[in-house]
Structure formats: structure tokens, C-alpha cells
C-alpha positions in Angstrom: 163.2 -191.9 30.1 160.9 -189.1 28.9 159.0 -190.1 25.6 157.9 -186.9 23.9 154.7 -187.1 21.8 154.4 -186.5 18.4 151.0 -187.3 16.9 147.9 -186.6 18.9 144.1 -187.4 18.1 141.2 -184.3 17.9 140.8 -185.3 21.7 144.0 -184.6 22.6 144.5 -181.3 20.6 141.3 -180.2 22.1 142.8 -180.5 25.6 146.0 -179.4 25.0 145.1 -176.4 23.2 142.0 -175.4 25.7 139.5 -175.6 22.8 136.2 -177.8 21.8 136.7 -180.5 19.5 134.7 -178.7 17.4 136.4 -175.9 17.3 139.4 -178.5 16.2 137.5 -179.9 13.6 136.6 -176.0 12.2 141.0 -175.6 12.3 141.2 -178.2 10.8 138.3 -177.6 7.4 140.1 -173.6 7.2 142.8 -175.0 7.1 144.6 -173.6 9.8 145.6 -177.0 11.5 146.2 -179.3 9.0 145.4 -182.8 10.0 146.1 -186.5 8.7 143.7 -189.6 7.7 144.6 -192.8 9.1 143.6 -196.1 8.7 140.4 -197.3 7.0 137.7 -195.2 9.3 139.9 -192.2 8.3 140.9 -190.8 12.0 142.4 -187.8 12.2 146.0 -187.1 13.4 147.8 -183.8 14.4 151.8 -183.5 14.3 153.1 -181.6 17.7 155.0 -178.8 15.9 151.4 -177.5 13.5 149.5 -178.1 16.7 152.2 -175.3 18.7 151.7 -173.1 15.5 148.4 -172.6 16.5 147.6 -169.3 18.7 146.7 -170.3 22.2 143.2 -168.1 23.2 145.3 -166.5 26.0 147.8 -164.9 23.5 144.9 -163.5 21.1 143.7 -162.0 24.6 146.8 -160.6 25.4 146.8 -158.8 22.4 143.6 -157.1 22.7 144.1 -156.3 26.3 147.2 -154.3 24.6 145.3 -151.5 23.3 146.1 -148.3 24.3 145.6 -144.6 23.5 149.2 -144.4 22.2 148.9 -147.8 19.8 145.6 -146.3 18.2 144.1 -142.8 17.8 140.8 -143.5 17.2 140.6 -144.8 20.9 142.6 -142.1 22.2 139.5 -139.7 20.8 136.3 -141.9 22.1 138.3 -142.3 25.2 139.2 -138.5 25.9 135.2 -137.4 27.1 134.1 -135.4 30.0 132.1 -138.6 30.6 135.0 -140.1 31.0 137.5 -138.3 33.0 136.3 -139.8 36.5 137.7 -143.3 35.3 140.9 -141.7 34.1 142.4 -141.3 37.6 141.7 -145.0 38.7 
């Protein structure tokens, strides 16, 4: 039997999503991860589903490792230099 977790602590998130817990605790005050208070020292608890809404660090990477001189013009012109040129046939 496979039990799927729902709720996780900062600990937790910070481990599954590859991030500090205080980077956790910063999602969590913008208000990008929204978080629950439990019991009476107030712990905080993160549902699964806003925890997967959350971009993962290698997909933000991804994206800026997708520039190119066809997706913005302004790089197309401070790339296209004499300077340049010998790194444009590598």
C-alpha cells in the first residue's frame, strides 16, 4: 500500500523543493506558498498541491538558458560584434 502525503512541515518543503528553510519561510510571508498554523506553538503546514505550484529552481533556469537571438533583439545586436565572431563558430 502506497500512502501519499499531503501535509508537510517547512523541513520537508525545504527538501523537497531544493531550497533553504528560509527561503520557505520568505514564500511563505510573499505569499507565494501559503502555509497553515497548527496547534498552540503555531507550526506551520504546507498542502502537496500549493507546494507543486511552486516553480522548481531548475525550471526558472531552463527558462533563462532559453534566450536566444531570435526570442530577443536586443541580444541579437550586443551579440553580433567583431569581438564576437570567434565564439560564433563553436
Amino acid at each position: 500500500m502506497v500512502v501519499v502525503k499531503e501535509w508537510f512541515t517547512v523541513n520537508e518543503v525545504a527538501e523537497y523543493l531544493c531550497i533553504s528553510r528560509r527561503t520557505v519561510y520568505k514564500l511563505t510571508a510573499e505569499g507565494r506558498l501559503p502555509a497553515f498554523r497548527i496547534g498552540k506553538e503555531r507550526h506551520r503546514r504546507f498542502r502537496k498541491e500549493d507546494i507543486d505550484r511552486i516553480p522548481h529552481p531548475a525550471e526558472e533556469i531552463d527558462s533563462i538558458l532559453t534566450l536566444s537571438v531570435k526570442a530577443d533583439p536586443v541580444l541579437a545586436e550586443v551579440w553580433s560584434n567583431e569581438r564576437d565572431s570567434a565564439y560564433d563558430r563553436i
